[in-house]
TILOKE-570576 format. One line per 2 residues: number of its first residue (from 1); their letters; for each residue x, z, y of C-alpha. Coordinates in steps of 0.5 Angstrom, whole numbers. Each point is the difference from the previous one (the first is absolute). Layout:
REM residues N
NUM) A) X,Z,Y; ... $
REM end
This chain:
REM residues 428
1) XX) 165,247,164; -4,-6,-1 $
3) XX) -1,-5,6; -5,0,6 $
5) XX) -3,-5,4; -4,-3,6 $
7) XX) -3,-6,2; -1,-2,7 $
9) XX) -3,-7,1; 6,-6,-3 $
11) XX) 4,6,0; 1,5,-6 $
13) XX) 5,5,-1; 2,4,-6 $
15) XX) 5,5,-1; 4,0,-7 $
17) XX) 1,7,-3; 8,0,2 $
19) XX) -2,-1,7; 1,-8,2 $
21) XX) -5,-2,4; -3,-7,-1 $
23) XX) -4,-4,5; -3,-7,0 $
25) XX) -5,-5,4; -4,-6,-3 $
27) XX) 1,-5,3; -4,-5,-4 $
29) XX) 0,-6,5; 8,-1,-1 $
31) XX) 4,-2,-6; 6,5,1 $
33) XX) 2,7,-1; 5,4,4 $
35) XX) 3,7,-3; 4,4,2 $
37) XX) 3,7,-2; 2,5,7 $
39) XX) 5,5,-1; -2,6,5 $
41) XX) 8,0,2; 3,-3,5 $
43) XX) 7,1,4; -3,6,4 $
45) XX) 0,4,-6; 7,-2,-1 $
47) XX) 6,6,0; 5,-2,5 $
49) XX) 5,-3,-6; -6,-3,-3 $
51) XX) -2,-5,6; -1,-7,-2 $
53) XX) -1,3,-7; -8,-2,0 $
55) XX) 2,-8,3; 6,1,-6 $
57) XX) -5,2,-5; -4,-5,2 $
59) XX) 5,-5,-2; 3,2,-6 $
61) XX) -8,0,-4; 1,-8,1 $
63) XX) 7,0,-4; -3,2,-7 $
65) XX) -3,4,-4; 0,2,-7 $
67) XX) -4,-6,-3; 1,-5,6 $
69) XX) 7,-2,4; 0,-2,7 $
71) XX) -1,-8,-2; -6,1,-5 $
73) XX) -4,5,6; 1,-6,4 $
75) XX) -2,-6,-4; -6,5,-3 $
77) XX) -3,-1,7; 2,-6,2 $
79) XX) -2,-4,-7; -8,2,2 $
81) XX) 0,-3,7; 1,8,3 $
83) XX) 5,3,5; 2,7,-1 $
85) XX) 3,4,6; 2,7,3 $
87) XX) 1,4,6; 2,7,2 $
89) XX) -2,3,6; 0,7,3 $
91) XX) -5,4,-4; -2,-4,-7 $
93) XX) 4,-6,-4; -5,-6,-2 $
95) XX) 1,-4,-6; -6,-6,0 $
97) XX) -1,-6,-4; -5,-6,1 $
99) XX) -2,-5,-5; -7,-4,-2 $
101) XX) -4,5,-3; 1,-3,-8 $
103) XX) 7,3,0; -1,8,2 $
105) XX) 2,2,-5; 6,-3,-1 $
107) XX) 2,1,8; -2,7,-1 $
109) XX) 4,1,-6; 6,-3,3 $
111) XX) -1,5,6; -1,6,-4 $
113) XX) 6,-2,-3; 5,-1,6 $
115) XX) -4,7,2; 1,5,-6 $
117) XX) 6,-3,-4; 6,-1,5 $
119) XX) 6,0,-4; 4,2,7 $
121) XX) 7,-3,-3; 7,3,3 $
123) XX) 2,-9,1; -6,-1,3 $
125) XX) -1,6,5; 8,-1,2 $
127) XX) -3,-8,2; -6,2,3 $
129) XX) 5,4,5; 2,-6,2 $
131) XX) -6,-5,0; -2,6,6 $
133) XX) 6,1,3; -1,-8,2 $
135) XX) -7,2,2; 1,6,4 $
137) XX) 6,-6,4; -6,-4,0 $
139) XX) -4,4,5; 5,2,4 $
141) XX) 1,-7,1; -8,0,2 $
143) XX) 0,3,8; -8,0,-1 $
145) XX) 0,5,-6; 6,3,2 $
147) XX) -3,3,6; -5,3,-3 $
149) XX) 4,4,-5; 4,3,6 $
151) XX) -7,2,4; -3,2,-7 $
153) XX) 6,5,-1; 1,3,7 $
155) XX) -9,0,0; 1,4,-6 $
157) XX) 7,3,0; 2,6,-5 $
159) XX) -6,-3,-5; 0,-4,-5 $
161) XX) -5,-5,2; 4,-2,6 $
163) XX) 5,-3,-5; 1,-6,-3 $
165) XX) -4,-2,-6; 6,-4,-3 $
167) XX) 5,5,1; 7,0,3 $
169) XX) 6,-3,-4; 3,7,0 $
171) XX) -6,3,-3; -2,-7,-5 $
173) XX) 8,0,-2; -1,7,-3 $
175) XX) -5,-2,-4; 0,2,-7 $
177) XX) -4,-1,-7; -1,6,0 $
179) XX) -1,2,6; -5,-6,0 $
181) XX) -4,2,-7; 0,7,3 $
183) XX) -5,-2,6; -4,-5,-4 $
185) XX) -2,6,-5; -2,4,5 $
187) XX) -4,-4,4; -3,-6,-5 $
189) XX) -5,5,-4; -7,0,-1 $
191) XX) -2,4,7; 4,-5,5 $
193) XX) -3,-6,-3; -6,-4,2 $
195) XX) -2,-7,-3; -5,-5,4 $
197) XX) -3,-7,-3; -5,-4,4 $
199) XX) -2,-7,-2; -3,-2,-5 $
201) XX) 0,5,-6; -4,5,-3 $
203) XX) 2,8,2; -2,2,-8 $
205) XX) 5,-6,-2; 6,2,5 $
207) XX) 0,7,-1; 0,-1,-8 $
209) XX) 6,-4,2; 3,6,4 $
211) XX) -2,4,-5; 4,-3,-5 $
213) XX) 7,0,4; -1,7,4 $
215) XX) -4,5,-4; 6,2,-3 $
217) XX) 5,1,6; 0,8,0 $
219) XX) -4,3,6; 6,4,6 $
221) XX) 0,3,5; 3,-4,6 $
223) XX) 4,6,4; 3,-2,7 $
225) XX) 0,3,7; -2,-4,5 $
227) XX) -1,2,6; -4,-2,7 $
229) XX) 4,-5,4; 2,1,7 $
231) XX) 0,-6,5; 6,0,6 $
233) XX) -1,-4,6; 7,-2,0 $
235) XX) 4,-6,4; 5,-4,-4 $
237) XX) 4,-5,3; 4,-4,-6 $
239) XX) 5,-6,3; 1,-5,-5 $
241) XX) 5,-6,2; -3,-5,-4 $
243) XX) -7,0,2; -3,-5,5 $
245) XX) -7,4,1; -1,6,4 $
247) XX) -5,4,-7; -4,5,2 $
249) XX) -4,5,-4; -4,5,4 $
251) XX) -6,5,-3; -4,6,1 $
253) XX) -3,5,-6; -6,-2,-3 $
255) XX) -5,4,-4; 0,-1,-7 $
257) XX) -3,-6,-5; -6,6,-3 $
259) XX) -1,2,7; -7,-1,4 $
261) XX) 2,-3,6; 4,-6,-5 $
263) XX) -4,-6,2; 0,2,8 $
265) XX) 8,-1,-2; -1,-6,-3 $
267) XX) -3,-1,6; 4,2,4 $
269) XX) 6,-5,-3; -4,-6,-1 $
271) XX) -1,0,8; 6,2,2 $
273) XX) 5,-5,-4; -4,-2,-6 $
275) XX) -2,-8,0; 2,-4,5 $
277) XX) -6,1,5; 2,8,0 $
279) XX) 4,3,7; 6,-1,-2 $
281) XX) 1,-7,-2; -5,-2,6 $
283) XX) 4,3,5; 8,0,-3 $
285) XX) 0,-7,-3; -5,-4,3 $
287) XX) -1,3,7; 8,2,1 $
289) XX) 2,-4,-5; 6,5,-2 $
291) XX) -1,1,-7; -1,-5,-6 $
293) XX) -1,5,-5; -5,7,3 $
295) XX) -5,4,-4; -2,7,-2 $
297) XX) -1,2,-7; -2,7,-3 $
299) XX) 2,3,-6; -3,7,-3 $
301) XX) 2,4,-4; -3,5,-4 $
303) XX) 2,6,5; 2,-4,6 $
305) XX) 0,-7,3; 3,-4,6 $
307) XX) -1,-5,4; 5,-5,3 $
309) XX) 1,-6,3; 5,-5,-2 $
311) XX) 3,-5,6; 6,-4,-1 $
313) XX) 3,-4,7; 5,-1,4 $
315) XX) 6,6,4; -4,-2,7 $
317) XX) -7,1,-3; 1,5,-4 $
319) XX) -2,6,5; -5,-4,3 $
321) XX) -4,0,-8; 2,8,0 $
323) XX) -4,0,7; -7,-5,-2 $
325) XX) 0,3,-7; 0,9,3 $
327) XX) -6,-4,6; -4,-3,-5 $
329) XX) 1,6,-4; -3,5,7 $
331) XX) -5,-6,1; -3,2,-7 $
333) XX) 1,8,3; -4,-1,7 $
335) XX) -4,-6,0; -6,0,-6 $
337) XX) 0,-7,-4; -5,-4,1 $
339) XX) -6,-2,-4; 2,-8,0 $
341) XX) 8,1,-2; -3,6,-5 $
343) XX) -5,-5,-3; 6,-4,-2 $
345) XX) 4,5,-3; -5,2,-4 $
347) XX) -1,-7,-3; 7,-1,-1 $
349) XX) 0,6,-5; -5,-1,-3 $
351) XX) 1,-7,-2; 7,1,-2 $
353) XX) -3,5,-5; -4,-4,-3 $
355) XX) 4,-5,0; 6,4,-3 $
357) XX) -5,3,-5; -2,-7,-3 $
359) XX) 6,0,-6; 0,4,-6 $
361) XX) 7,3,2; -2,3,7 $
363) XX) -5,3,-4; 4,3,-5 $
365) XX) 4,3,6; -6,1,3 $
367) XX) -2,5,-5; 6,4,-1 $
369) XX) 1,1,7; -8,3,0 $
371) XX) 2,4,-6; 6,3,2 $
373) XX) -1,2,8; -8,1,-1 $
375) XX) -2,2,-7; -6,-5,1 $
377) XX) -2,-7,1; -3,-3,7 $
379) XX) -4,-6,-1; 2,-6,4 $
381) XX) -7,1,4; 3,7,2 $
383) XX) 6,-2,2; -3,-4,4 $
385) XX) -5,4,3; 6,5,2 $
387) XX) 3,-6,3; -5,-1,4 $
389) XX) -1,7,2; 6,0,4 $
391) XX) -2,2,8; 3,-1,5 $
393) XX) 1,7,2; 4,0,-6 $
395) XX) 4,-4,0; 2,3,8 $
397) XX) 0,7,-4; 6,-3,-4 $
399) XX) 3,-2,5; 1,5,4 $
401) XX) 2,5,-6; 5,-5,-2 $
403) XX) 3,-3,5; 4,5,4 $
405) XX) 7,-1,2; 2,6,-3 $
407) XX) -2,-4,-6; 4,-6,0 $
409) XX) 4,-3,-5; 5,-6,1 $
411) XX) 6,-3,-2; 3,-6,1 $
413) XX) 5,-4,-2; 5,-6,2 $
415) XX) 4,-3,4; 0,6,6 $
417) XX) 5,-1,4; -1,7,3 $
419) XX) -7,0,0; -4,7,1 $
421) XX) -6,2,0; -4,7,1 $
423) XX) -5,5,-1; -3,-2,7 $
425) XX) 0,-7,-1; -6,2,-5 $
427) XX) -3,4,4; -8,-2,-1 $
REM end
């Protein structure tokens, strides 16, 4: 097979003859180039022994590798004024690294390197172990991300995106070099793996660079069930003695991140809880003066999505924050959003667009997410024209198909003292 290629604007594309993937956008105005290798698997593909195995994987690629320790990858980076960092999320694993465009190719070799060549050491999995066990104690100790792990897994209850990215200490403390090296096999092969650049680089020059270091990774399959997620509009009431705050996290269903209507849900969001302008701020913190920390954020995925809100307040308010928060969601639902308020969402979007888009990194993330969820390239224009587009009638449709009792989700979590709540207290 030889390679293919497309051109669209800065934006270029080749596929080598193994199936990688390689994406670039010029940015000649900078001095930077940020890279980054995405890895088509995240914890939602992860077995139920193997959960936090992605996270794991993630980890341990930074320990060593045929050619390098842990030490050297650091200072390779480091030494060239870089950083280089990772995350795993729900749906793909990212590796990325920014430095001054003199010095891509020893950054990408460095990358390629901790990518392709881990060494997955028996000592180093048995330490690592560890290192994530204080990690997962961490977040447990965080009552903000700890609510919204407990919505996530009863959101999402019996699929394995309702569960935890990191893991459990039962399923990470079984966790075996070869258990570890089996998964990574599977699922680090040519057809699950995306490479993005922006900044300043030449495409040619950048896939010669991939070329080089992945042309021989022999082409696989990726074979796994991954079935549709079902939401689940259950109640969770966790006491926790120690917390000093009432946290509450309450969502609906959303639509996907590829769906039409997806700018309507951004919409959506940034009225209701996404500045400090939005509904919910207004009239939960400045109004009511009952929460200081009160947004709504939107997280889609490739087959499914949510909208939820966040709130962290006191036991005797904490109904009184449920009550608002179902009012403004029944405002949405029966009463069109006016021209003004619209207007001002709008610019909201569009200007933290813009301006999220100035740096070479959320460039390179920008093209990996079009990559992976649209198979095409959307010019800045476009999305900001999508923005625009955005009616009131449409945002008022969502509404109305989102925001229905039978759909809420909540949890929360403190000191409760008894505190109850119900389906009718959600009723909207």
């Amino acid at each position: 097979m030889t390679d293919s290629a497309l051109s669209t604007g800065e934006v270029q594309r080749t596929v080598l003859s193994n199936g990688i993937r390689v994406i670039t956008e010029a940015m000649p105005h900078v001095r930077s180039v940020s890279v980054g290798v995405w890895v088509g698997t995240g914890s939602r593909h992860e077995g139920q022994e193997e959960n936090g195995i992605c996270h794991f994987i993630e980890h341990m690629l930074f320990k060593g590798t045929t050619s390098r320790t842990a030490e050297q990858i650091a200072r390779s980076v480091d030494s060239i004024g870089g950083n280089l960092d990772a995350f795993t999320g729900r749906e793909l694993v990212g590796f990325n690294t920014k430095v001054l465009d003199e010095h891509l190719s020893l950054a990408f070799d460095v990358l390629s390197d901790l990518v392709l060549h881990p060494l997955f050491l028996t000592e180093d999995v048995e330490k690592e172990k560890g290192v994530i066990l204080e990690e997962l104690k961490m977040d447990q100790d965080n009552p903000e991300y700890l609510v919204h792990e407990i919505f996530t897994a009863n959101f999402w209850r019996d699929h394995p995106i309702g569960k935890p990215i990191l893991g459990t200490k039962d399923t990470v403390s079984r966790f075996t070099r070869e258990r570890v090296a089996d998964y990574y096999s599977r699922n680090y092969v040519p057809s699950n793996i995306t490479i993005t650049a922006a900044g300043r680089l030449a495409h040619e020059r950048m896939v010669e660079l991939v070329r080089e270091r992945f042309e021989d990774l022999p082409a696989a399959p990726v074979a796994r069930s991954d079935p549709e997620p079902a939401t689940h509009a259950r109640i969770a009431i966790r006491n926790k003695k120690a917390l000093q705050q009432v946290h509450l996290c309450l969502g609906v269903p959303s639509y996907p991140l590829s769906h039409e209507s997806r700018f309507t849900c951004f919409g959506l969001n940034t009225l209701l809880g996404g500045g400090m302008s939005s509904r919910l701020f207004q009239n939960i913190r400045e109004k009511q003066g009952l929460a200081y920390s009160v947004f709504s954020e939107l997280n889609p995925y490739r087959d499914t999505g949510c909208l939820a809100v966040y709130a962290g307040t006191s036991l005797g308010a904490a109904r009184k924050v449920v009550s608002s928060t179902v009012q403004e969601f029944q405002r949405l639902k029966q009463d069109p959003v006016e021209e003004e308020e619209l207007r001002r969402a709008k610019d909201y979007m569009k200007g933290s667009l813009v301006l999220s888009l100035e740096s070479t990194g959320s460039r390179m993330a920008n093209l990996a997410r079009q990559e992976l969820y649209f198979e095409r390239f959307a010019s800045l224009d476009e999305l900001l024209e999508s923005i625009e587009r955005i009616s009131s009638e449409d945002v008022q449709r969502v509404a109305q198909t989102f925001f229905e009792s039978k759909q809420i989700a909540l949890t929360v979590l403190g000191r409760l003292d008894g505190f109850r709540i119900s389906r009718q207290d959600l009723a909207c």
